[in-house]
Biopython code that builds the backbone (N, CA, C, O; Angstrom):
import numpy as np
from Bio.PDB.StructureBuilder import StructureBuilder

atoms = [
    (1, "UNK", "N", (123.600, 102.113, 112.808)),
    (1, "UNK", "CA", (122.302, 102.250, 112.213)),
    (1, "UNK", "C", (121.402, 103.164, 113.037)),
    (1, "UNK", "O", (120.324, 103.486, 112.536)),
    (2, "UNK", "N", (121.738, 103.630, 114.286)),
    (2, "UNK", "CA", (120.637, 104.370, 115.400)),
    (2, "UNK", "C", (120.779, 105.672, 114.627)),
    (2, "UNK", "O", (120.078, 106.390, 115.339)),
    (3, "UNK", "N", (121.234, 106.495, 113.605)),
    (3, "UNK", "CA", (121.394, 107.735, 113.482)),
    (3, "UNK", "C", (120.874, 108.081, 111.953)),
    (3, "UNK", "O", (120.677, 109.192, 111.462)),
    (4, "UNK", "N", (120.733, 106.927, 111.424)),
    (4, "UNK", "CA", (119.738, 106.618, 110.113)),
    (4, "UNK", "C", (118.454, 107.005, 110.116)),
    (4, "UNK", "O", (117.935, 107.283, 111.197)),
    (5, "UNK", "N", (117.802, 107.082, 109.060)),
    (5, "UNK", "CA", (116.253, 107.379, 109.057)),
    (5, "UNK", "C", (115.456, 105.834, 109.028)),
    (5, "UNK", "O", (116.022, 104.741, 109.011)),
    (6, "UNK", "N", (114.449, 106.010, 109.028)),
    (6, "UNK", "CA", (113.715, 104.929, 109.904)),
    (6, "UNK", "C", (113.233, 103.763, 108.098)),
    (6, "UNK", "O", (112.784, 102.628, 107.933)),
    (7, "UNK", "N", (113.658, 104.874, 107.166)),
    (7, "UNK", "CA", (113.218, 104.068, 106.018)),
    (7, "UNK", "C", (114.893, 103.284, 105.536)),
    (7, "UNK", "O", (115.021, 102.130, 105.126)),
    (8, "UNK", "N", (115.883, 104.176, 105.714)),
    (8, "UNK", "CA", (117.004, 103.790, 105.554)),
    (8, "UNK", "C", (117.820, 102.725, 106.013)),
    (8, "UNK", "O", (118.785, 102.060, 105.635)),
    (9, "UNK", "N", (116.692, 102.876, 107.426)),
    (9, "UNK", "CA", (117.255, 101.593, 108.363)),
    (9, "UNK", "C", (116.641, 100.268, 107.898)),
    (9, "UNK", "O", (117.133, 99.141, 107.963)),
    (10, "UNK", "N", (115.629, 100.599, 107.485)),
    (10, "UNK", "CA", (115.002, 99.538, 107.091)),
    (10, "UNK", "C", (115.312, 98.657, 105.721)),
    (10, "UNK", "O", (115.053, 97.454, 105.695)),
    (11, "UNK", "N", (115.950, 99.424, 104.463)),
    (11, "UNK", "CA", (116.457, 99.396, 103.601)),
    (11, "UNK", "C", (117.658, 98.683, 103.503)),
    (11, "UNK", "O", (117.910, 97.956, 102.543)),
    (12, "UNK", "N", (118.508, 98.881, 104.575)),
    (12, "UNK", "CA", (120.065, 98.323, 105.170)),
    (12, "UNK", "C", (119.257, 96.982, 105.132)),
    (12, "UNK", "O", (119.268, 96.058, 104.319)),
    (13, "UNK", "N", (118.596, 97.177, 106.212)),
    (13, "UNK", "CA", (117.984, 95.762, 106.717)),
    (13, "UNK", "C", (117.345, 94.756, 105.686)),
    (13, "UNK", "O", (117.587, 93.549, 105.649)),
    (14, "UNK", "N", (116.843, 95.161, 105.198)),
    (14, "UNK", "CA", (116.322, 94.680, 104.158)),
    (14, "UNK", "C", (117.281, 94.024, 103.023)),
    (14, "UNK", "O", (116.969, 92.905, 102.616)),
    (15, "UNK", "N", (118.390, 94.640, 102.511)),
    (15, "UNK", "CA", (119.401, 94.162, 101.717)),
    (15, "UNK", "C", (120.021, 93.389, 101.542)),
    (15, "UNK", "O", (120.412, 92.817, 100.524)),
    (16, "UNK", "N", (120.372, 93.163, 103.715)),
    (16, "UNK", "CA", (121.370, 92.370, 103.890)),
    (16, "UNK", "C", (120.510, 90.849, 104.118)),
    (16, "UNK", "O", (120.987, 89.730, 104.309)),
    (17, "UNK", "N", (118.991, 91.301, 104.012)),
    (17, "UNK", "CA", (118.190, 89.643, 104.182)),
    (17, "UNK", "C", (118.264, 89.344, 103.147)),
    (17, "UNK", "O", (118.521, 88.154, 102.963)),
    (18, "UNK", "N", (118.109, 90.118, 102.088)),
    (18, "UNK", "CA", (117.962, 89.483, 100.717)),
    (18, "UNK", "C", (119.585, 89.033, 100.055)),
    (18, "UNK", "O", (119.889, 88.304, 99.111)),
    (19, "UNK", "N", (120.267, 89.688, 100.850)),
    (19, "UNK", "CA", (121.549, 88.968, 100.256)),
    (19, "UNK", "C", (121.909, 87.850, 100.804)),
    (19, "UNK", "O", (122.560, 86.986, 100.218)),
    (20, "UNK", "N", (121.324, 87.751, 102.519)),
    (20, "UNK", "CA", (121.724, 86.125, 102.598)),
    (20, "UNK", "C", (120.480, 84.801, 102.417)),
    (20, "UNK", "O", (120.543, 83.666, 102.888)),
    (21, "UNK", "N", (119.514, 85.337, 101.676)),
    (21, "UNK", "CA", (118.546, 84.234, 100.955)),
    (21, "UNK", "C", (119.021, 83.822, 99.512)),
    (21, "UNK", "O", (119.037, 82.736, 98.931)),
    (22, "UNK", "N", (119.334, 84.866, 99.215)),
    (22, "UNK", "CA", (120.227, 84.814, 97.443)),
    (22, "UNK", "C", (121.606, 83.670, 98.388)),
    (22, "UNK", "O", (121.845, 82.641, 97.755)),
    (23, "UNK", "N", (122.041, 83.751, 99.110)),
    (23, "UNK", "CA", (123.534, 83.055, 99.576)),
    (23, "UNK", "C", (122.774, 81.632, 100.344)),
    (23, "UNK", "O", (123.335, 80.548, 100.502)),
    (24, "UNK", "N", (122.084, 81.803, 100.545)),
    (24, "UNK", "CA", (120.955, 80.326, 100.982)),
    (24, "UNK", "C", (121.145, 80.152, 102.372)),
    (24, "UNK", "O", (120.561, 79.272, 103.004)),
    (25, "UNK", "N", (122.047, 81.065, 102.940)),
    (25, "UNK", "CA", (121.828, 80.936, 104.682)),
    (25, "UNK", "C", (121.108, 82.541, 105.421)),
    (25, "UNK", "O", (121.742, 83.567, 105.172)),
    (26, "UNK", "N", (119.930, 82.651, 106.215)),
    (26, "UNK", "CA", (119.752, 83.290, 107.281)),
    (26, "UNK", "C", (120.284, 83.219, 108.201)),
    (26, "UNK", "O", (120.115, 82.263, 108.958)),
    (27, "UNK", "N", (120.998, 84.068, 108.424)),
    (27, "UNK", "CA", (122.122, 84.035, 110.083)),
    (27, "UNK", "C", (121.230, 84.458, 110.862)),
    (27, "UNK", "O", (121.446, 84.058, 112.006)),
    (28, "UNK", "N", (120.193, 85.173, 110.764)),
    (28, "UNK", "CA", (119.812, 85.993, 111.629)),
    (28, "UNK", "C", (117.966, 85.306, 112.714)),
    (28, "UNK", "O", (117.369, 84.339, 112.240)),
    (29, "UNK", "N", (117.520, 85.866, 113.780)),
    (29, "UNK", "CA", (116.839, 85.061, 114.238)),
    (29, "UNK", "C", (116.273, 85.718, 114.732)),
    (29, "UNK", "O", (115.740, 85.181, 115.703)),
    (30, "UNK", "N", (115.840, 87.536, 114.533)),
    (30, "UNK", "CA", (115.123, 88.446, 114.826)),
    (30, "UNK", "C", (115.083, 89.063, 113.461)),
    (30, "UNK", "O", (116.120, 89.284, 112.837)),
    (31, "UNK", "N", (113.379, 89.463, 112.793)),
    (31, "UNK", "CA", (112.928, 90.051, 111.811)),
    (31, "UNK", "C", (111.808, 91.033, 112.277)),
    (31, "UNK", "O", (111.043, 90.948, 113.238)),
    (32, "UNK", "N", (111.951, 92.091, 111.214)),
    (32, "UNK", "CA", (111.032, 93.421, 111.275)),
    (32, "UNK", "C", (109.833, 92.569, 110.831)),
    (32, "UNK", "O", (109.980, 91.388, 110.516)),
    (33, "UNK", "N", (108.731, 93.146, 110.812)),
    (33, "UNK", "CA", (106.984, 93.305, 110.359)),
    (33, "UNK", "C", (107.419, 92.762, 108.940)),
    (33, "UNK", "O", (107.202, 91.614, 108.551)),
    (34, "UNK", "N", (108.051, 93.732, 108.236)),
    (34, "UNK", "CA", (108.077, 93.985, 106.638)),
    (34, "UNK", "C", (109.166, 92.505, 106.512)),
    (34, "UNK", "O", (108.583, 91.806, 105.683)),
    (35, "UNK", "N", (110.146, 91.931, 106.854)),
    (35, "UNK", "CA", (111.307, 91.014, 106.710)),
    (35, "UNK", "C", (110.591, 89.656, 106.711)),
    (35, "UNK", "O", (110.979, 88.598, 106.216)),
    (36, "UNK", "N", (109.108, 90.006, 107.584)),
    (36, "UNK", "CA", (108.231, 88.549, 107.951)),
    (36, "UNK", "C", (107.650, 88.463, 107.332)),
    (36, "UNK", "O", (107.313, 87.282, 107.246)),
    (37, "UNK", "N", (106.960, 89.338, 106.363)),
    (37, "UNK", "CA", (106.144, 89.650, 105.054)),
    (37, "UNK", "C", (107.061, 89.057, 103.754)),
    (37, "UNK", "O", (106.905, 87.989, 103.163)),
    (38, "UNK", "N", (107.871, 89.908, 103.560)),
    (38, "UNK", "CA", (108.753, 88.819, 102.519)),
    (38, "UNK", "C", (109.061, 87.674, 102.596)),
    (38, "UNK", "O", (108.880, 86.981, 101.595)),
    (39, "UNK", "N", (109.527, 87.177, 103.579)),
    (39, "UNK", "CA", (109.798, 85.720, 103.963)),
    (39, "UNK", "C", (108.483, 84.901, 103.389)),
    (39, "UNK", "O", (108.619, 84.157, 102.418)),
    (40, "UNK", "N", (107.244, 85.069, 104.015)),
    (40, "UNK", "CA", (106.406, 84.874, 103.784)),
    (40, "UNK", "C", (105.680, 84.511, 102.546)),
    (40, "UNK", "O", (105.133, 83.480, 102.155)),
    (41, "UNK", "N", (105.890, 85.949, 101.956)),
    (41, "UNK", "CA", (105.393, 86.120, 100.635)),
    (41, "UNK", "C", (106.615, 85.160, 99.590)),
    (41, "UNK", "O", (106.177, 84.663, 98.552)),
    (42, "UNK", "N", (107.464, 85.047, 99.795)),
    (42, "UNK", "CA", (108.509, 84.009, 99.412)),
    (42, "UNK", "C", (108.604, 82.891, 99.391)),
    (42, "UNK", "O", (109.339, 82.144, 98.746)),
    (43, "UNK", "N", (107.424, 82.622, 100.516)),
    (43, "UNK", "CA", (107.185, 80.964, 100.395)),
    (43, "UNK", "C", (105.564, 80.867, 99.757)),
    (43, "UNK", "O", (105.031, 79.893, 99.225)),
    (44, "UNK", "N", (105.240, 81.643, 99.903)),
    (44, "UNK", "CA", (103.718, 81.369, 98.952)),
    (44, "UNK", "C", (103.840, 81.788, 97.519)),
    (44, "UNK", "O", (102.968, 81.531, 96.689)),
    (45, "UNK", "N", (104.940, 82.438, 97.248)),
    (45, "UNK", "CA", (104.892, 83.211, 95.657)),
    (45, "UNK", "C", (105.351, 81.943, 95.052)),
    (45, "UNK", "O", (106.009, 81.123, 95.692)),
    (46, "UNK", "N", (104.915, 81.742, 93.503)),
    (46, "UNK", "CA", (105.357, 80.569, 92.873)),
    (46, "UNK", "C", (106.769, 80.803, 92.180)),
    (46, "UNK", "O", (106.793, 80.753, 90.950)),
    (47, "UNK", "N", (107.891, 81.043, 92.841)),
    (47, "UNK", "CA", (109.110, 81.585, 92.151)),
    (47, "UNK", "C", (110.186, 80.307, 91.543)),
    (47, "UNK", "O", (110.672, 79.715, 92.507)),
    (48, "UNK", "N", (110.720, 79.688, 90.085)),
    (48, "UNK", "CA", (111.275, 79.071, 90.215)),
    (48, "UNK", "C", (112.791, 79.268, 90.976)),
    (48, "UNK", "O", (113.508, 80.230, 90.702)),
    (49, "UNK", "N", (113.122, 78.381, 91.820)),
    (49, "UNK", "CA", (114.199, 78.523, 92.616)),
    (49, "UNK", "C", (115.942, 78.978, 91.592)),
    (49, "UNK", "O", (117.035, 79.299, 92.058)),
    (50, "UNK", "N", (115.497, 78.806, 90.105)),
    (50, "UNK", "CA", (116.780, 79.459, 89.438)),
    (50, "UNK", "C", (116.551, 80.814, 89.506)),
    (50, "UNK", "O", (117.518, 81.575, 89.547)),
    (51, "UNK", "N", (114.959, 81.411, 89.533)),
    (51, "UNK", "CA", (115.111, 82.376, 89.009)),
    (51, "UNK", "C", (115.040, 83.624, 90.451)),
    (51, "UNK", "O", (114.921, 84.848, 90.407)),
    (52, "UNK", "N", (115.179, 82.629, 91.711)),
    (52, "UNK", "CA", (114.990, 83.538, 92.550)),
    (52, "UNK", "C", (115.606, 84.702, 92.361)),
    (52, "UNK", "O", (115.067, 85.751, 92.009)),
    (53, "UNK", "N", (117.079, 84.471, 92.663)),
    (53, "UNK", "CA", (118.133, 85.609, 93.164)),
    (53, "UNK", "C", (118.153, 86.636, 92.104)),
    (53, "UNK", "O", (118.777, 87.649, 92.420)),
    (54, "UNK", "N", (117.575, 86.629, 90.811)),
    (54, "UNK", "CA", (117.475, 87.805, 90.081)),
    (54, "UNK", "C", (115.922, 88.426, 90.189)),
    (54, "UNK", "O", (115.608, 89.610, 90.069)),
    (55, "UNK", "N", (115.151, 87.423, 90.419)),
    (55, "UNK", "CA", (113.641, 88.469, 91.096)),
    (55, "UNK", "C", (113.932, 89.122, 92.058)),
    (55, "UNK", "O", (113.747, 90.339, 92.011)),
    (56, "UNK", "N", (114.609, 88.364, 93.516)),
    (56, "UNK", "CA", (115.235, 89.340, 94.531)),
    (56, "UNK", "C", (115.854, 90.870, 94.043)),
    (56, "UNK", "O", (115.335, 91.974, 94.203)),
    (57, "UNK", "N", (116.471, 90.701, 93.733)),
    (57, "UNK", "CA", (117.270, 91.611, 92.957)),
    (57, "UNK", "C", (116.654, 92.863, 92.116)),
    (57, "UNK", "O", (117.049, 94.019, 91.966)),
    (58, "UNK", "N", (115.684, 92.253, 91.700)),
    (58, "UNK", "CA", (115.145, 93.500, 90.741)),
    (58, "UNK", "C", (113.944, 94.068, 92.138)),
    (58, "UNK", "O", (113.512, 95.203, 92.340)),
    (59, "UNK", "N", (113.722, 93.001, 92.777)),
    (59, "UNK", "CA", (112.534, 93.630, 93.709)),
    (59, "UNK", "C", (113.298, 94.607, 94.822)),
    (59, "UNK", "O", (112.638, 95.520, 95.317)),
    (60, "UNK", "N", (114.861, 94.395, 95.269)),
    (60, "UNK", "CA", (115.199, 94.833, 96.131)),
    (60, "UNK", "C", (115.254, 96.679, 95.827)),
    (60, "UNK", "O", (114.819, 97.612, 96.502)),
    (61, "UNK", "N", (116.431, 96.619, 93.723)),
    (61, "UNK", "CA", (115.798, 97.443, 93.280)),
    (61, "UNK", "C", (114.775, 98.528, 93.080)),
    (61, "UNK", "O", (114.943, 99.732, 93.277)),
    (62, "UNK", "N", (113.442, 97.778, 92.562)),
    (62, "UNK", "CA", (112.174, 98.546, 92.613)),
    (62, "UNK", "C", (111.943, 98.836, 94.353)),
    (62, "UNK", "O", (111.139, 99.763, 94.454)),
    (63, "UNK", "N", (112.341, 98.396, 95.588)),
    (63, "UNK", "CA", (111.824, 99.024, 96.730)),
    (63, "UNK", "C", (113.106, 100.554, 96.903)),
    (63, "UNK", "O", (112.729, 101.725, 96.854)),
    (64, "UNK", "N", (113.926, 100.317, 97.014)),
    (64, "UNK", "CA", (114.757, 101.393, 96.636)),
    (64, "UNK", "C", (114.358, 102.081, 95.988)),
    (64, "UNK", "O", (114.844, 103.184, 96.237)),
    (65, "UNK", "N", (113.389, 102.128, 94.868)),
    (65, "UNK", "CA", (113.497, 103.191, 93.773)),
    (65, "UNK", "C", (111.936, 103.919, 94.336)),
    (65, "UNK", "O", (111.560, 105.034, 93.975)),
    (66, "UNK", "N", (111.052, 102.880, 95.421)),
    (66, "UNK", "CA", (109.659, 103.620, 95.616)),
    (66, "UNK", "C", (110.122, 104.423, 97.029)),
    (66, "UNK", "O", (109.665, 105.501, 97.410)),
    (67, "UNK", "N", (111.084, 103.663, 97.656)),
    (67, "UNK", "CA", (111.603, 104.590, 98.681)),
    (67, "UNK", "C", (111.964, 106.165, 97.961)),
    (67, "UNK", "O", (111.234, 107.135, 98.162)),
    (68, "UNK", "N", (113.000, 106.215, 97.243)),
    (68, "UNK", "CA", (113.233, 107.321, 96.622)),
    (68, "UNK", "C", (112.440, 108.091, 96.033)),
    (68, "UNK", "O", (112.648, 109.265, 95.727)),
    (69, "UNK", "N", (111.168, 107.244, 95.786)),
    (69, "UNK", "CA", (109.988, 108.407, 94.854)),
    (69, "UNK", "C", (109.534, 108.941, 95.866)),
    (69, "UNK", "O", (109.180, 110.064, 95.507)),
    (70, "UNK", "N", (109.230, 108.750, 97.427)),
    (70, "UNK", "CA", (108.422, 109.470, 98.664)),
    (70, "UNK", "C", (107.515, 108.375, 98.681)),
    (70, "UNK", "O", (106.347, 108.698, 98.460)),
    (71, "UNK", "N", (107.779, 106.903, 98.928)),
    (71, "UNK", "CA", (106.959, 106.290, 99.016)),
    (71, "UNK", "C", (107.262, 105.958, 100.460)),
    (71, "UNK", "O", (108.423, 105.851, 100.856)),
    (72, "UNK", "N", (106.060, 105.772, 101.358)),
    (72, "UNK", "CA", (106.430, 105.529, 102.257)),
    (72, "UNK", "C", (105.973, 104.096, 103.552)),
    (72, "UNK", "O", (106.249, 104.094, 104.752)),
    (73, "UNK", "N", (105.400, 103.272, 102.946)),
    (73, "UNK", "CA", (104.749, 102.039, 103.021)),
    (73, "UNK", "C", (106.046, 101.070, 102.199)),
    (73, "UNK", "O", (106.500, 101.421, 101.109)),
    (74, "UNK", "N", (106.322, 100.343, 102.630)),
    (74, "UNK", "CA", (107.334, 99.219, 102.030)),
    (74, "UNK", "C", (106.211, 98.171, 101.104)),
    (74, "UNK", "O", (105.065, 97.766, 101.299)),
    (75, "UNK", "N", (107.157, 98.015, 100.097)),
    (75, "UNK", "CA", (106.579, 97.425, 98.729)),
    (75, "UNK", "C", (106.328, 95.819, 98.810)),
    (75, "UNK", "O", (107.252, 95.044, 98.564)),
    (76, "UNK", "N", (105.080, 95.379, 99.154)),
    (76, "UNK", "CA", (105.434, 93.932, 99.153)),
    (76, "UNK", "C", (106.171, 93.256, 98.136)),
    (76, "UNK", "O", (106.256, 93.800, 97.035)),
    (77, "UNK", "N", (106.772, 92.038, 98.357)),
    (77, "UNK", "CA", (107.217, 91.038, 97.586)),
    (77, "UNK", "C", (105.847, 90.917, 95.929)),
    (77, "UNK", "O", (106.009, 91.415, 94.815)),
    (78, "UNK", "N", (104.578, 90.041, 96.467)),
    (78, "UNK", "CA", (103.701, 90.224, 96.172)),
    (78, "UNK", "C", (103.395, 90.664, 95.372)),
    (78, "UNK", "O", (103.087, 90.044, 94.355)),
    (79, "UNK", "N", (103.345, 91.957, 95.491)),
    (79, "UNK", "CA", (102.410, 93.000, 94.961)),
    (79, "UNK", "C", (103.653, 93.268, 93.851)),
    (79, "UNK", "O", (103.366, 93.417, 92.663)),
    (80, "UNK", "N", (104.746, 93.308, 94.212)),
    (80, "UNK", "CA", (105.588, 93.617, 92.935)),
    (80, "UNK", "C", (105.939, 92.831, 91.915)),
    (80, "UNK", "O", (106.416, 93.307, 90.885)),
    (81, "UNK", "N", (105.679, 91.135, 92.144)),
    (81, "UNK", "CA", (105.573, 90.218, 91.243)),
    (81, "UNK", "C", (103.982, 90.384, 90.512)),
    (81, "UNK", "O", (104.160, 89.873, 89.406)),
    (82, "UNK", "N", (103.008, 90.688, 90.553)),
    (82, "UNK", "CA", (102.239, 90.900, 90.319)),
    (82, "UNK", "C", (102.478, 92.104, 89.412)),
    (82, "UNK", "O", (102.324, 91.831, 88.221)),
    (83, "UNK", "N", (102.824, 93.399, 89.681)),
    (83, "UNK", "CA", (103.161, 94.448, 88.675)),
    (83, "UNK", "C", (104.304, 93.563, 87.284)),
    (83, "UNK", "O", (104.405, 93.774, 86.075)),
    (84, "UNK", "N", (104.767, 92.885, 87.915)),
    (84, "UNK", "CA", (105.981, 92.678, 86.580)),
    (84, "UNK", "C", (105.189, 91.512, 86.518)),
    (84, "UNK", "O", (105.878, 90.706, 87.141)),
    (85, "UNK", "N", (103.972, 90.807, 86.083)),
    (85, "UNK", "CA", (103.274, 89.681, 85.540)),
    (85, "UNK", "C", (102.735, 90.483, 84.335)),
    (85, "UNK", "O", (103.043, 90.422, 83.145)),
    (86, "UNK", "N", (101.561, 91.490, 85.193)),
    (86, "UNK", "CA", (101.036, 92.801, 84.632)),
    (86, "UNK", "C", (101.645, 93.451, 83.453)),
    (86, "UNK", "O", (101.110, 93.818, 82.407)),
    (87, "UNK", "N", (102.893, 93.517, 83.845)),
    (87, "UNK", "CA", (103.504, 94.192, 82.648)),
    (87, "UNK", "C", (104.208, 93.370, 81.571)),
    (87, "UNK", "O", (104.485, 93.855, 80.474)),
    (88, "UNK", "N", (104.454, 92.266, 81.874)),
    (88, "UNK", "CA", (104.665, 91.177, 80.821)),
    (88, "UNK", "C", (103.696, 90.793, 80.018)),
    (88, "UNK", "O", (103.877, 90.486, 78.840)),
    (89, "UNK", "N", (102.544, 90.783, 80.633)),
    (89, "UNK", "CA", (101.618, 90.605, 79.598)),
    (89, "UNK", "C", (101.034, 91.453, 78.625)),
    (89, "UNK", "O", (100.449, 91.113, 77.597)),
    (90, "UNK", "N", (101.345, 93.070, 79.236)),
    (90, "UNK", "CA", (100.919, 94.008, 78.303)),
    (90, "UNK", "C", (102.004, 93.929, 77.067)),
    (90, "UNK", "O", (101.737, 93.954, 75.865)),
    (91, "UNK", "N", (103.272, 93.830, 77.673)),
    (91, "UNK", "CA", (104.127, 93.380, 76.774)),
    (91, "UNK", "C", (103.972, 92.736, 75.355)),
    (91, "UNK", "O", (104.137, 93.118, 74.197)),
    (92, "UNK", "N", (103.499, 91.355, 76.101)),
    (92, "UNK", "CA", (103.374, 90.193, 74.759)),
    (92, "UNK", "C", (102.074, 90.620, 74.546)),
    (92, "UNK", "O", (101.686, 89.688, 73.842)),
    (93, "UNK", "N", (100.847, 91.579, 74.681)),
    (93, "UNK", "CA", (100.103, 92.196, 73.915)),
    (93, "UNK", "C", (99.958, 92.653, 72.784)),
    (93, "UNK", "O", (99.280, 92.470, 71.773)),
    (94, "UNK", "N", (101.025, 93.521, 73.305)),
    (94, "UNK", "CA", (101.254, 94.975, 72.504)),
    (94, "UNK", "C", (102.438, 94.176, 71.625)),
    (94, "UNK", "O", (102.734, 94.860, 70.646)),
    (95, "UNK", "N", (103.004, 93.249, 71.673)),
    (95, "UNK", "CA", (103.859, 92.442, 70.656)),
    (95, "UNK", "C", (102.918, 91.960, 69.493)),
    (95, "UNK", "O", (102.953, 92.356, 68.328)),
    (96, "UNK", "N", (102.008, 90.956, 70.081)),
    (96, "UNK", "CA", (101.142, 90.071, 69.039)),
    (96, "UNK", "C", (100.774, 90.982, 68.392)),
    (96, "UNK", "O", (100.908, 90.914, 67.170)),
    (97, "UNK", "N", (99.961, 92.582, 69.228)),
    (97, "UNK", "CA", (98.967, 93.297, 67.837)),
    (97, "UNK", "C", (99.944, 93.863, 66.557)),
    (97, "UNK", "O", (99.657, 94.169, 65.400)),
    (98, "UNK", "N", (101.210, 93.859, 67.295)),
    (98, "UNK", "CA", (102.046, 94.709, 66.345)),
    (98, "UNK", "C", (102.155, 93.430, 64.709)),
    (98, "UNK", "O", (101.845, 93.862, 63.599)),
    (99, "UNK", "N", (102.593, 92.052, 64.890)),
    (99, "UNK", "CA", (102.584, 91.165, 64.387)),
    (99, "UNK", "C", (101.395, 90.675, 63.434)),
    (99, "UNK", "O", (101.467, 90.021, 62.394)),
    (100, "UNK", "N", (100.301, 91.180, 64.093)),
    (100, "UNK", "CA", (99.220, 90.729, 63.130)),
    (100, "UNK", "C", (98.686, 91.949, 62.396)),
    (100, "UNK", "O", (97.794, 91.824, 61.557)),
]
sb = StructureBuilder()
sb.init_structure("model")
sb.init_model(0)
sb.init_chain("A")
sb.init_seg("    ")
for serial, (resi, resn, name, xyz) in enumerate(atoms, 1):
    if name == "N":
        sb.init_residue(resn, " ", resi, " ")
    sb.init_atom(name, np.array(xyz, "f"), 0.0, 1.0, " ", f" {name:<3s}", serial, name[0])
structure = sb.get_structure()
């Protein structure tokens, strides 16, 4: 990982936490800034526990995909459940007006 870029490294890192919270064990006992933020934001977000490992998943996703746009601030947990609330509701909005 020393020859990686500093977002890439972080990305690795990042993957392999979210794959062992989806697997229900943390092996690990040193975390980045951003790894303590999710954790975090993971225990304050109201997530039902079925539906974790596919929110993980789409969030691990969407940070990958803001990495790739030139984003360069890591995407909270948070803030991205919040965008996909946001957009569910415009959703069932723009559903009902169509309906009535």
């Amino acid at each position: 990982m020393a020859d990686m870029k500093p977002e890439q490294a972080e990305l690795t890192s990042l993957n392999q936490l979210v794959h062992e919270i989806i697997g229900g064990a943390v092996r690990r006992n040193t975390f980045t800034q951003w790894e303590l933020e999710l954790l975090l934001d993971l225990q304050t977000c109201r997530l039902r526990k079925s539906a974790r490992a596919d929110v993980l998943k789409r969030y691990l996703r969407a940070v990958q995909q803001h990495f790739a746009s030139g984003g360069m601030d890591p995407l909270r947990l948070s803030v991205f459940l919040e965008h996909e609330n946001q957009r569910s509701r415009q959703s069932t909005t723009v559903l009902a007006d169509s309906v009535a």
